[in-house]
N, C-alpha and C positions, 0 to 999 in steps of 0.2 A: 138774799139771793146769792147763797154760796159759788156756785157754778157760774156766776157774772154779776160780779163785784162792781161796785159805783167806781168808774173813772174819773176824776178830775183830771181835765187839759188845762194847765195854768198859763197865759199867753199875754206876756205883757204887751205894750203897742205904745211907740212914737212916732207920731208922722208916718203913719201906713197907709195912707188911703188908697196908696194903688196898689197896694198887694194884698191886704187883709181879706179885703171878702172870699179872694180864694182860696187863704187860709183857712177860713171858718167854714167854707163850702164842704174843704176836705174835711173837715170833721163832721160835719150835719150827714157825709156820705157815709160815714161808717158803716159797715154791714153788724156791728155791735154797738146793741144801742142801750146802753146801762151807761150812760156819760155825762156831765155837765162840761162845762166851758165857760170860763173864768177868766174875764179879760178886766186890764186895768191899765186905761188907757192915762197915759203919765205923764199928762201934760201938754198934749198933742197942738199943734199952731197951724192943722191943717186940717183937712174936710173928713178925720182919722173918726169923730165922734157921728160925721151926717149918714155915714158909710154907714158905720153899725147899726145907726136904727135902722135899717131897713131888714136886719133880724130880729124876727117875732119869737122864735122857739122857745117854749119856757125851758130848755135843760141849760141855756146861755145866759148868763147875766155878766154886766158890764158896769164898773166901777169906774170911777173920776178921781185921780187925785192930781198936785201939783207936782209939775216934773222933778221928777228924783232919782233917776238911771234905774235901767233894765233890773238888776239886782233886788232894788227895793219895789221896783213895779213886781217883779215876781213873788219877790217874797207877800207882799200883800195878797197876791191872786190866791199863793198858798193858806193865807189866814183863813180866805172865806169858802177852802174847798174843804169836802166832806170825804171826799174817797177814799176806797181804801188803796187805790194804787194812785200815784200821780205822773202826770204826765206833764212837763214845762215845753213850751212850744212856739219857737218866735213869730211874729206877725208876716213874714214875708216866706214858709216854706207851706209845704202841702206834703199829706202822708197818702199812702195809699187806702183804697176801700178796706178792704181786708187787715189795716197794720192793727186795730185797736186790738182786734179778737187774735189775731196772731200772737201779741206776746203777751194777752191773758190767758191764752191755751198754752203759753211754755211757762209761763208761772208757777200755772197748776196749784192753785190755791197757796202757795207760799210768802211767807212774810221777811224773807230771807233771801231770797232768789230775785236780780235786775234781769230786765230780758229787753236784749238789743237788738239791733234790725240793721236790713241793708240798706244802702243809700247809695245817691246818688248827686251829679252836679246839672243844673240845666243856666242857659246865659243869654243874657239880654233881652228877659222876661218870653223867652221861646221856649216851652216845654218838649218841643219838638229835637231841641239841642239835646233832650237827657239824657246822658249816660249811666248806668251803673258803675259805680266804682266796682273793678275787678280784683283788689284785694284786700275783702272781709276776712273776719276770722270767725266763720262760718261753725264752727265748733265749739260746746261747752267749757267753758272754763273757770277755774279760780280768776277772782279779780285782779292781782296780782300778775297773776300770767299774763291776761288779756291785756294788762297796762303793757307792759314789758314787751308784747307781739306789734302791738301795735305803733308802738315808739323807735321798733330796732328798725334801722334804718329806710326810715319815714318819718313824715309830720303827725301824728297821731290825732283824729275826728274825734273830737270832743261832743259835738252839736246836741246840744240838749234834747231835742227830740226823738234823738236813736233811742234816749232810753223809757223803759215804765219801769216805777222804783217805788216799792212797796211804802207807802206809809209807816210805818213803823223803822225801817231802814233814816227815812229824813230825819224820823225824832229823834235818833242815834249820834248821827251823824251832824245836823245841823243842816242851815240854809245855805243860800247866796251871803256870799261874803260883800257888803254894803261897800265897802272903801273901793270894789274893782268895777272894773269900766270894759277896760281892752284885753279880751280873751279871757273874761273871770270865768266863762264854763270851764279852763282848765283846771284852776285850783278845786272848784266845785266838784267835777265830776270825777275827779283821782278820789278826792274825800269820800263820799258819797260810795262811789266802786269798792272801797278799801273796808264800808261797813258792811257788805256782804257776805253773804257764802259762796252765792255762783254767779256766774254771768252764763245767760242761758240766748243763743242767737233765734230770732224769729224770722224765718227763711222770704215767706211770703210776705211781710213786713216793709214798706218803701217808703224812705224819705226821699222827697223831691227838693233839692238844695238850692236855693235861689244863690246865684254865681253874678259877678262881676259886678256889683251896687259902685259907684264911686266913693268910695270913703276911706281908701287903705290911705294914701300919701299924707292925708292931714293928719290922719292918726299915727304914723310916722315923725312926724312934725309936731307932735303936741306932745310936752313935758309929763302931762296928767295921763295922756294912753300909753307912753312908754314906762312910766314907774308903773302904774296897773300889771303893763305885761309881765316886765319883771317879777313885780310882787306875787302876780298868779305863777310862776314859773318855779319861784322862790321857796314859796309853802305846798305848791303840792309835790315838787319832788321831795320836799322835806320830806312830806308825809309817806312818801313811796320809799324811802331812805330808812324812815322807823320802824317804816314794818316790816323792810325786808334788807339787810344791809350785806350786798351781793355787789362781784362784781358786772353781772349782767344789769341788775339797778345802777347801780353806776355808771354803766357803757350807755345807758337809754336817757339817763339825766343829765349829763355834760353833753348829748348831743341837742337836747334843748336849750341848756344855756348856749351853747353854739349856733344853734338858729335865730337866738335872740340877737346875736353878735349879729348876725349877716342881714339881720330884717333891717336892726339898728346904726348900727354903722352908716356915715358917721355922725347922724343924727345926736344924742346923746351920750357924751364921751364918758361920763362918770359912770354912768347905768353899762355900755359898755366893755366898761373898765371891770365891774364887777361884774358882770359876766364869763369875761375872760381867765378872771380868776377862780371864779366856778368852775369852769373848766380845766383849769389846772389841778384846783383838788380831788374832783374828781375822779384824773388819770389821766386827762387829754382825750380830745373826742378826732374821730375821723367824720365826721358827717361832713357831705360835699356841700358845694356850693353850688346852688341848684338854679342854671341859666341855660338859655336855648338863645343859636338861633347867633347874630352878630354879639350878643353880648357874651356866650359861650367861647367865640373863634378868641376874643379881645379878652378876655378873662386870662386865655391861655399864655399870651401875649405878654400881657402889663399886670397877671394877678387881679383878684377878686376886690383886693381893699381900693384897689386903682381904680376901679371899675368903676366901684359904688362911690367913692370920690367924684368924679367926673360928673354920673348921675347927677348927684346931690349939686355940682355946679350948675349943672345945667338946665336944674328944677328952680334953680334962682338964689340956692344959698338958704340959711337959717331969714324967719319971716319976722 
């Protein structure tokens, strides 16, 4: 079936029971229907495995293994897909009817070419909240480019399911990196972009981005999600560095290790620490420090490091 290739949707799942089904709804919707769906639910301690039988489809099968983080759930989903495009897709977002066929028509039968999509944020399990983000990079481009557009002064959308990414590109490239936890789509999907030839935007194409989950501050607080970040931050500028050693590479990778500083701060002092020095070699980054609102007026005040100080006391201190 040259003209509509086997999709594999590869969708790990931990304790989704309340968003999954309308995860996999969005898929069953596809107006292109050459797909499987490939779930491996990784250990789940909630009602994540009662949900899924209540899909019969045979294009979906559903795997069990013992929890082992999203990386290794996925890479599994990856083993047992056949497609020739893949699609990784986490348990709690929704694509639009139309995204499947959208960036297999900008493909265009190529084995060379990722095709990204628009997206969006919606909050507090209200699809009604969605917004479109209003700046995509709506235009073809080298990988390269796309990284660099997307980084210059902003936090760069990594989300796994923007992208369809030919098969033959993964085997190049490689998987999910096993050791990362927090934010490993970044190291991933610079790697992954970088074994390309183009990045091709699929207009009609919509992620629905499930927004606002409670998890940021413990992942703040935990030694294991902050070395992760780092480590994803670490190797994929590397990787953005080797291919292209630019001062506009430059200017877009000291402003991630600078983001790391302001998420981090002053959580872990050594991770940090080495940030900051990343940032140094780099050339020094101007990236702001990005508050609203009272913490904005008082940043101006007492400085940002005071700020986040203050914060952190009054979150109760290291746990």
């Amino acid at each position: 079936m040259e003209n509509s290739p086997l999709v594999s949707v590869c969708m790990p799942a931990y304790n989704a029971d309340k968003y999954i089904a309308e995860a996999v709804q969005s898929v069953l919707s596809q107006s292109y229907t050459n797909w499987e769906l490939i779930i491996v639910n990784d250990g789940s301690t909630d009602d994540t495995a009662t949900v899924l039988g209540q899909f019969t489809d045979p294009r979906i099968r559903i795997y069990e293994q013992q929890n082992s983080g999203q990386c290794a759930a996925a890479n599994r989903a990856f083993s047992f897909s056949k497609g020739r495009f893949i699609k990784f897709m986490d348990a709690d977002d929704m694509i639009s009817p139309g995204y499947i066929a959208g960036q297999v028509k900008r493909i265009d039968n190529r084995d060379d070419v990722i095709a990204s999509a628009a997206w969006g944020r919606f909050y507090n399990d209200d699809t009604s909240t969605f917004k479109l983000n209003d700046d995509l990079i709506r235009h073809d481009s080298k990988p390269i480019d796309w990284l660099v557009s997307s980084m210059d002064g902003k936090q760069v959308m990594m989300q796994c399911a923007i992208w369809l990414i030919p098969r033959a590109v993964l085997e190049e490239s490689g998987l999910w990196d096993e050791r990362l936890s927090l934010i490993n789509d970044f190291e991933f999907i610079i790697r992954v972009l970088l074994y390309a030839r183009e990045i091709r935007f699929a207009e009609n194409s919509i992620l629905y981005y499930r927004s606002g989950l409670p998890n940021s501050l413990s992942s703040l607080k935990s030694q294991k999600g902050a070395q992760s970040a780092y480590d994803s931050i670490n190797w994929g500028t590397s990787q953005m560095l080797a291919f292209e050693q630019s001062n506009r590479v430059r200017k877009v990778c000291a402003a991630c290790f600078q983001n790391f500083v302001y998420s981090f701060y002053p959580y872990h002092k050594a991770l940090v620490n080495l940030a900051e020095s990343k940032v140094k070699e780099l050339g020094g980054s101007t990236a702001p420090f990005l508050s609203g609102g009272y913490t904005r007026l008082l940043q101006s005040v007492i400085g940002w490091k005071n700020v986040k100080k203050l914060k952190f006391l009054l979150s109760g201190g290291p746990k």
